[in-house]
PAZAPA-4460 file (N, C-alpha, C; in steps of 0.05 Angstrom, whole numbers, plus 32768, in hexadecimal, padded with zeros to 4 digits):
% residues 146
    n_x    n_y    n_z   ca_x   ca_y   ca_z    c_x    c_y    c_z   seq   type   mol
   8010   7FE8   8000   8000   8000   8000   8011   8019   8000     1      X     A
   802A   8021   800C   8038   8034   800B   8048   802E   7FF2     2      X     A
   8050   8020   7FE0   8054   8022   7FC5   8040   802F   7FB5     3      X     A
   8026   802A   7FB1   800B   8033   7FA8   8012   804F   7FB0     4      X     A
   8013   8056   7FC3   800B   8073   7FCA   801E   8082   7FC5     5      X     A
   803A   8082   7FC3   8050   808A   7FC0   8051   808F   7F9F     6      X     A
   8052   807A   7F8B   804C   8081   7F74   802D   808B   7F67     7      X     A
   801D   808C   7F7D   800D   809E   7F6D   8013   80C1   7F7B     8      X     A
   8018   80C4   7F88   8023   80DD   7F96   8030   80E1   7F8A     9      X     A
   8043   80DA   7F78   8057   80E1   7F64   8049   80E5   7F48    10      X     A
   8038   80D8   7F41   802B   80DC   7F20   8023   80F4   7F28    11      X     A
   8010   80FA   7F43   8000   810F   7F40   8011   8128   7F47    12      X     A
   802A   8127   7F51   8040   813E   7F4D   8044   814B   7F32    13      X     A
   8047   812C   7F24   805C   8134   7F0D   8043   8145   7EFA    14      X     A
   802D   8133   7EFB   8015   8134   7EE8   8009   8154   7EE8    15      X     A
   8008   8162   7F07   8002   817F   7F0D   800E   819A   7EFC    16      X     A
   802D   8198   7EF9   803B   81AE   7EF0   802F   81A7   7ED7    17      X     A
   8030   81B8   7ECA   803B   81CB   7EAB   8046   81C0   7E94    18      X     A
   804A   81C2   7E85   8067   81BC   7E77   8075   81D2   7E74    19      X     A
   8092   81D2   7E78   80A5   81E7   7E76   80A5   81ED   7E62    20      X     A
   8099   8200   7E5A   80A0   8213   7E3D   80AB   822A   7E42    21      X     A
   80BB   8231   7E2F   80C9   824A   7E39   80B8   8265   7E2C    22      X     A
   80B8   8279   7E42   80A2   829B   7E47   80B3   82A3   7E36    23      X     A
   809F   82B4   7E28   80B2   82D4   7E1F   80AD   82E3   7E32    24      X     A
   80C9   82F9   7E2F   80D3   8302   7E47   80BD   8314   7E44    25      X     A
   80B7   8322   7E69   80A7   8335   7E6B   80AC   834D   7E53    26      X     A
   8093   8352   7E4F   808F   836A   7E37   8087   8386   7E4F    27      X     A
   8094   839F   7E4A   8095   83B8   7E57   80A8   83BA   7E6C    28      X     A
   80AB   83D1   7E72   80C0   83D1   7E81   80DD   83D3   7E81    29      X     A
   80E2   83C5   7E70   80F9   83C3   7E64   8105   83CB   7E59    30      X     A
   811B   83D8   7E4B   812C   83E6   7E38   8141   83D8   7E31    31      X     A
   813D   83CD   7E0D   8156   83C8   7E09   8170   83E4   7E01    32      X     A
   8169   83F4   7E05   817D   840E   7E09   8196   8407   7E1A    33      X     A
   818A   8403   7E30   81A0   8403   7E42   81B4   83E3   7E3D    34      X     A
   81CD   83E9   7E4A   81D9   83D5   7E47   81D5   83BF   7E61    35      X     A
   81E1   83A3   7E5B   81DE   8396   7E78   81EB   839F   7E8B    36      X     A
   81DB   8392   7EA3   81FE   83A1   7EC0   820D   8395   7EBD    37      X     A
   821B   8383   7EAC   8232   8372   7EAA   8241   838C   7E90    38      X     A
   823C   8394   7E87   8245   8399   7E72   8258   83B3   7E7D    39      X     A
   826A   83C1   7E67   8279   83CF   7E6E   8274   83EE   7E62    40      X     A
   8259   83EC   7E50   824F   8400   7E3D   8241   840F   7E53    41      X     A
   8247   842C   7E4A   8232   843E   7E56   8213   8444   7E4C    42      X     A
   820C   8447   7E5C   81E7   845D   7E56   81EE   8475   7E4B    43      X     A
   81DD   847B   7E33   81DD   849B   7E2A   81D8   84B0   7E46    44      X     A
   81CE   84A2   7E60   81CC   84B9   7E70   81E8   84B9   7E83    45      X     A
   81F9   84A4   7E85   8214   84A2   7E90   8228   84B3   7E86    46      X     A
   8226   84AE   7E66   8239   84BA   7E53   8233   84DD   7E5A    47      X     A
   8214   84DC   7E5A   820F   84F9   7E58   8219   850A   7E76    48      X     A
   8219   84F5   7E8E   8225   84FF   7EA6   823C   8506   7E9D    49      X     A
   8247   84F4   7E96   826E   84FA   7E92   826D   8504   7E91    50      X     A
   8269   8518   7E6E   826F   852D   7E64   8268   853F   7E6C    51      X     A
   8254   8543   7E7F   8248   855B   7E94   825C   8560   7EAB    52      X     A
   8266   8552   7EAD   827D   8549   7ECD   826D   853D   7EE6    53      X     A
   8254   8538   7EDA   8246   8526   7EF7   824D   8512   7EFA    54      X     A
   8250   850F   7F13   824E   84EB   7F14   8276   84E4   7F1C    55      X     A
   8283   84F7   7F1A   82A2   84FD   7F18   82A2   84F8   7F33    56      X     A
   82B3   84E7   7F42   82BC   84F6   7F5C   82E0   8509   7F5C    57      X     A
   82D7   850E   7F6B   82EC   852C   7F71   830B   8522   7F6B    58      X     A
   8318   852F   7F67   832B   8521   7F67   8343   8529   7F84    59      X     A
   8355   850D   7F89   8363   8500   7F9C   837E   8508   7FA4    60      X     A
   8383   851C   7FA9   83A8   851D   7FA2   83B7   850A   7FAF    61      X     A
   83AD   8500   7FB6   83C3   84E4   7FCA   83C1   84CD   7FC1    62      X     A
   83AC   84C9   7FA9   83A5   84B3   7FA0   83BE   84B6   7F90    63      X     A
   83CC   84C2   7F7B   83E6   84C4   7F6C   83F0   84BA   7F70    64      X     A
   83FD   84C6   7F96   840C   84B7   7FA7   8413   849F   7FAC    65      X     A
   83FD   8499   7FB3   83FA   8476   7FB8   83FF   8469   7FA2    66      X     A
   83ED   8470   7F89   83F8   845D   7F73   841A   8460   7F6B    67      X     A
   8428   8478   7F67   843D   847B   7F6B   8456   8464   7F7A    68      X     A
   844E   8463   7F98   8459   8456   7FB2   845B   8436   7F9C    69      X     A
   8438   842D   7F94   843C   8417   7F8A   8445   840D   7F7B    70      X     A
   8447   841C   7F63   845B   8415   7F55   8477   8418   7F5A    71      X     A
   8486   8421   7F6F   84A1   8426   7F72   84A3   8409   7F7D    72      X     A
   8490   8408   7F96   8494   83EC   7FA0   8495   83D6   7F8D    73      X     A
   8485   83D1   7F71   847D   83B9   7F67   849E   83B7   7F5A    74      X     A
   84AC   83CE   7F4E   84C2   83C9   7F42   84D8   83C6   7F51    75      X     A
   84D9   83C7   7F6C   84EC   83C4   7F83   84EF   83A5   7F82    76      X     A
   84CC   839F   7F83   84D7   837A   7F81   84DD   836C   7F71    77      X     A
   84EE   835C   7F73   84FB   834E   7F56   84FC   832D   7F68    78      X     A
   84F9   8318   7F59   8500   82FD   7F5B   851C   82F3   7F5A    79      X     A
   8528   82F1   7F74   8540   82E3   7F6D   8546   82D1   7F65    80      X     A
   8535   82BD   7F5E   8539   82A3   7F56   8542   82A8   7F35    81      X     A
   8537   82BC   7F2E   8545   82C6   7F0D   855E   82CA   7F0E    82      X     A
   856B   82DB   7F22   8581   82E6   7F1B   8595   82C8   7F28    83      X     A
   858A   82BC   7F3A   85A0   82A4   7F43   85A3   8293   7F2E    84      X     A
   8589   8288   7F18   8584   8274   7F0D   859F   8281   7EF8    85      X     A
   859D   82A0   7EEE   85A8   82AA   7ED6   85C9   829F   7EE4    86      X     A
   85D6   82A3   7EF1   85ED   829D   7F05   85EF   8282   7F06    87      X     A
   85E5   8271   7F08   85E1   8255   7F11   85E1   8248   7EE9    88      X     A
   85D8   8251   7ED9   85DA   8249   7EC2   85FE   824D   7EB7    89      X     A
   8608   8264   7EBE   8626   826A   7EC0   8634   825D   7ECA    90      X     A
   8636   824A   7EDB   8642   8242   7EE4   8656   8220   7EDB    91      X     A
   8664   8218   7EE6   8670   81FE   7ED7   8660   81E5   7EDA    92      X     A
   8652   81E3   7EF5   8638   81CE   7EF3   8623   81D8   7ED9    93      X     A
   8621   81EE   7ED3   8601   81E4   7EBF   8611   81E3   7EA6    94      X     A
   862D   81F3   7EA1   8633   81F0   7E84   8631   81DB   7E6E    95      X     A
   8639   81C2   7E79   8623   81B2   7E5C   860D   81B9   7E4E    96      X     A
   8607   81C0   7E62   85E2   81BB   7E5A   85DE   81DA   7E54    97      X     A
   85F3   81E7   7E58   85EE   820A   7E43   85FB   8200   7E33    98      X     A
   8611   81F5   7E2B   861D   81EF   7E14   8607   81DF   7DFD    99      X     A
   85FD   81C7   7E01   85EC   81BE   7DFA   85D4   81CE   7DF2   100      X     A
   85C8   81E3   7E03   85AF   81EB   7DF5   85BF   8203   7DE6   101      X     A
   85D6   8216   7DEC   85DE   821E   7DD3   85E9   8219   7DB6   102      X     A
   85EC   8202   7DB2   85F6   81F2   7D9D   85D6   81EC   7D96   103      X     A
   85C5   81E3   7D9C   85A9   81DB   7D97   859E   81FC   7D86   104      X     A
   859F   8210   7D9B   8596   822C   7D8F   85A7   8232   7D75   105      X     A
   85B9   8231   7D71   85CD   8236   7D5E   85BF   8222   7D43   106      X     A
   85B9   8202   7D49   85B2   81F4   7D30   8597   81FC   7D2C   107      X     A
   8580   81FE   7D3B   8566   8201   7D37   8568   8220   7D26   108      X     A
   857B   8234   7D2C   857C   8256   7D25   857F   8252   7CFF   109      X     A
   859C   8240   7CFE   859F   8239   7CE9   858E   8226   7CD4   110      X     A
   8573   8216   7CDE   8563   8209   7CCC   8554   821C   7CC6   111      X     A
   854F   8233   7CDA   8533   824A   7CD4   853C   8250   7CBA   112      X     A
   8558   8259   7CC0   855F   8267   7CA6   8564   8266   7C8B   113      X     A
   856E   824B   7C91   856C   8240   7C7B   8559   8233   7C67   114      X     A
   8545   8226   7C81   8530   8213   7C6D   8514   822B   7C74   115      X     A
   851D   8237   7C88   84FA   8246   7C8E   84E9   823A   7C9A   116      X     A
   84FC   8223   7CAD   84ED   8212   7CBB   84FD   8202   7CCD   117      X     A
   84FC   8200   7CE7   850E   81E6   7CFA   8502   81CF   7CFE   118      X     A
   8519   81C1   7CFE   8511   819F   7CFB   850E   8190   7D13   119      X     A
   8518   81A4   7D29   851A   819E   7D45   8519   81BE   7D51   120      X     A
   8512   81B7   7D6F   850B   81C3   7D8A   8524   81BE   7D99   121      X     A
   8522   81D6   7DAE   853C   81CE   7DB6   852B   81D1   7DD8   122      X     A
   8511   81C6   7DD7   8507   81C3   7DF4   8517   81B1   7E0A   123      X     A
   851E   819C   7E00   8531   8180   7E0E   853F   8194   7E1D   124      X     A
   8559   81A2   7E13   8570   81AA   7E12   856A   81C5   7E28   125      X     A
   8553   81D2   7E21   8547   81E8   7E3D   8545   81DD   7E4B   126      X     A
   8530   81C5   7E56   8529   81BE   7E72   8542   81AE   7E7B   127      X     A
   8557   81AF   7E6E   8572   81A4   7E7F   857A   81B7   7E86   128      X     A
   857C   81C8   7E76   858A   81E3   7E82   8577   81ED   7E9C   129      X     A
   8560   81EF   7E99   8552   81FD   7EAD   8555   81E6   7EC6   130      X     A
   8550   81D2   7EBE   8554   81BC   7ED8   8576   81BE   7EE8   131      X     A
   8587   81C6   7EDB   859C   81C9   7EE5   859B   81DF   7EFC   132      X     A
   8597   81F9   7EE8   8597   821A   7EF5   8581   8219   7F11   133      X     A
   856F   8205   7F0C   8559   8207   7F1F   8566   81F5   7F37   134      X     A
   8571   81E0   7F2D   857C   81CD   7F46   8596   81DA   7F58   135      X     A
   85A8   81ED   7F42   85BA   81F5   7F55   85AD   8215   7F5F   136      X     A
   8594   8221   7F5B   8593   823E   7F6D   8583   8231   7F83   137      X     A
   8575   821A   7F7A   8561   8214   7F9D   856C   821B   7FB6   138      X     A
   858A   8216   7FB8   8599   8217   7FD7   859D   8231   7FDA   139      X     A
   859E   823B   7FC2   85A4   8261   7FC1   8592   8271   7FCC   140      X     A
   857A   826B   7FC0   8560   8274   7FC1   8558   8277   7FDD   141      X     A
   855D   825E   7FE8   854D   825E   8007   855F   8270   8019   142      X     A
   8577   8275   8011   858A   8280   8029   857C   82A2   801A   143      X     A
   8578   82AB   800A   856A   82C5   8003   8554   82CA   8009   144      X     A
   8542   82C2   8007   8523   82C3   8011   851D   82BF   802F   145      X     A
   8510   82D2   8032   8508   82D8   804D   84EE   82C8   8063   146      X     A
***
C-alpha cells in the first residue's frame, strides 16, 4: 500500500505542472538603449554627465603620491633567482650544457637561414641548461631570501 501511494503522489506531482515553454521577455519597461551592467559602454545620459563635469569626483593630490611610492617600490623589487641562475649558468659546473645549447642555437640559426626553416629545437639542450643553473642557485637562493 505505501508503494501505491507513493507512485501515485508522484504521477499527480509530475502530471500538475505545465510544460516548460520558454516566455517572451516582459514587454514595457524596458529599454534596449541602455547598455547591460556588465558592460563597459556608457548611457547617453553618463556621457552627457562627463562632458558637463558631473559625476567627476574632485581631484586628490596625494593620490599621485601614492601611485608614485608604488611604482618606485614595484621596480625596487627584482628576483634573485634571475640574477644567481644568470651566474650559476657561467660557471664550470653548467658549462657543457651552455656549450651544448650554444652549438644547438648556432645550427638551428643556420637552418633558418638557409632553408627558411629548422629541422630541430633546441628545447632538450635548454632544460639541461636550466636544470643545471636551477640546481646550482637553490643553495644560493635560500641563504638570500628572507
Amino acid at each position: 500500500m505505501g508503494l501505491t501511494n507513493l507512485l501515485t503522489d508522484l504521477w499527480d506531482t509530475l502530471s500538475t505542472h505545465p510544460a516548460a515553454d520558454a516566455e517572451a521577455p516582459p514587454s514595457g519597461g524596458t529599454s534596449s538603449k541602455l547598455p547591460a551592467s556588465a558592460t563597459d559602454e556608457e548611457s547617453g545620459e553618463e556621457a552627457d554627465q562627463k562632458e558637463d563635469g558631473e559625476g567627476e569626483q574632485g581631484h586628490n593630490p596625494g593620490e599621485k603620491e601614492d601611485e608614485d611610492e608604488e611604482e618606485e617600490a614595484e621596480e625596487e623589487l627584482q628576483d634573485p633567482k634571475l640574477k644567481i641562475e644568470e651566474e650559476c649558468m657561467a660557471t664550470k659546473e653548467c658549462a657543457p650544457a651552455k656549450h651544448h645549447y650554444d652549438e644547438c642555437v648556432e645550427r638551428v640559426t643556420g637552418q633558418i637561414e638557409s632553408d627558411g626553416k629548422a629541422k630541430e629545437d633546441c628545447v632538450e639542450e635548454f632544460f639541461h641548461l636550466t636544470h643545471c643553473a636551477t640546481n646550482c642557485a637553490a643553495p644560493k637562493l635560500f641563504k638570500v631570501l628572507k
